[in-house]
C-alpha positions as CSV (number, residue, x, y, z in Angstrom):
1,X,-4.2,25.7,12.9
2,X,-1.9,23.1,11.6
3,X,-2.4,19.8,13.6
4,X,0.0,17.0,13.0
5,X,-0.8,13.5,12.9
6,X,2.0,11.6,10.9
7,X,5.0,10.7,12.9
8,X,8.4,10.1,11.9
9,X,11.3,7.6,14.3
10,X,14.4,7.7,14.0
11,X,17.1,5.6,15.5
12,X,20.7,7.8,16.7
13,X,22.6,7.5,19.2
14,X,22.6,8.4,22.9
15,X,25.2,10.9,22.7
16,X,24.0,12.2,19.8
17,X,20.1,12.7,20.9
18,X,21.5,13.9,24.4
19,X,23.7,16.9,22.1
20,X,20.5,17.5,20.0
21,X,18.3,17.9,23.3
22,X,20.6,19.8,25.1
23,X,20.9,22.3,22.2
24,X,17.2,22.3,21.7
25,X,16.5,23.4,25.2
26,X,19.2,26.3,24.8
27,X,16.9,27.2,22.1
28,X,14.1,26.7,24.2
29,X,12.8,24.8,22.2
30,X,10.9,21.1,21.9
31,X,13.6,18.5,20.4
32,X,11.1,17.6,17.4
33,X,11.1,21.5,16.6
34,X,14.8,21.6,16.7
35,X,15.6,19.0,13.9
36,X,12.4,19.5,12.0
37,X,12.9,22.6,11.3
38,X,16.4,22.9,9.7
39,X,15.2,19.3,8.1
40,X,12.0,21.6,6.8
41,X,14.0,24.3,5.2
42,X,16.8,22.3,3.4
43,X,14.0,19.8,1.7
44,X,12.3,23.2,0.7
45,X,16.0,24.5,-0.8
46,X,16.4,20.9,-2.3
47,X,13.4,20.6,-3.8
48,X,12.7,24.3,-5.7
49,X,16.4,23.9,-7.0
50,X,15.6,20.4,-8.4
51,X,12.6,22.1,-10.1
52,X,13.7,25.3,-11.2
53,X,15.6,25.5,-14.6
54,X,18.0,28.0,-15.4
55,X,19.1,29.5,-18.1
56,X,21.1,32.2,-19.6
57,X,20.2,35.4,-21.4
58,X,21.1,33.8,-24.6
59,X,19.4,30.3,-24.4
60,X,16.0,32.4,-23.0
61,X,16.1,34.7,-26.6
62,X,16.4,31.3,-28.5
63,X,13.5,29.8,-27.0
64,X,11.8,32.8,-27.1
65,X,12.5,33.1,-30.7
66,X,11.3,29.2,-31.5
67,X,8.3,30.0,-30.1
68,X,7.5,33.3,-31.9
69,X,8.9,31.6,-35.5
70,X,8.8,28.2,-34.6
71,X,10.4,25.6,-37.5
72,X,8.3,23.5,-39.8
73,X,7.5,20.4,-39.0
74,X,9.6,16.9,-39.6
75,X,8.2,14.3,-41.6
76,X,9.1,12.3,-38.5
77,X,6.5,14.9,-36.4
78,X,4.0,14.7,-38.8
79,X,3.9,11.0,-38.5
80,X,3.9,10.8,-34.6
81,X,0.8,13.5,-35.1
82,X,-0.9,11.3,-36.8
83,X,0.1,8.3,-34.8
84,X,-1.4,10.2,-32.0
85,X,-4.6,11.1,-33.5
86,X,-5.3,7.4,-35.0
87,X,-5.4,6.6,-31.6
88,X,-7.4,9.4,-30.6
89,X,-5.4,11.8,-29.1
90,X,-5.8,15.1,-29.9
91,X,-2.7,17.2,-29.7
92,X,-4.1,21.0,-30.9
């Protein structure tokens, strides 16, 4: 059972809460679960699509292919290797 305990205020208004109400009770439903729920769904949408990456066919084979035959190493990531491990970070 999911009990809640936060709360969150808002300030709108009259007309505006009376259309959301009136609406709400057509759903037959209570006011908070008429706006929370849309607010619910669209911060789920907004949030996986901010963490998802995408990419296409061709970028997925090139970093599928650096990883399976990745390049030597730079003398510039050699020397941040050892930078880190001077310091006592181990990196392998």
């Amino acid at each position: 059972m999911n009990t809640a305990t936060d709360r969150l205020e808002m300030r709108l208004p009259p007309e505006e809460k009376g259309l959301l109400a009136r609406a709400a009770q057509l759903e037959g439903v209570k006011l908070s679960q008429f706006v929370l729920g849309p607010a619910l769904k669209r911060a789920r949408r907004i949030i996986a699509a901010a963490e998802q990456v995408t990419v296409s066919a061709k970028g997925y084979g090139s970093v599928l292919d650096a990883l399976a035959n990745p390049p030597k190493p730079t003398r510039a990531l050699i020397a941040a290797m050892r930078d880190y491990e001077a310091v006592g970070i181990q990196w392998r």
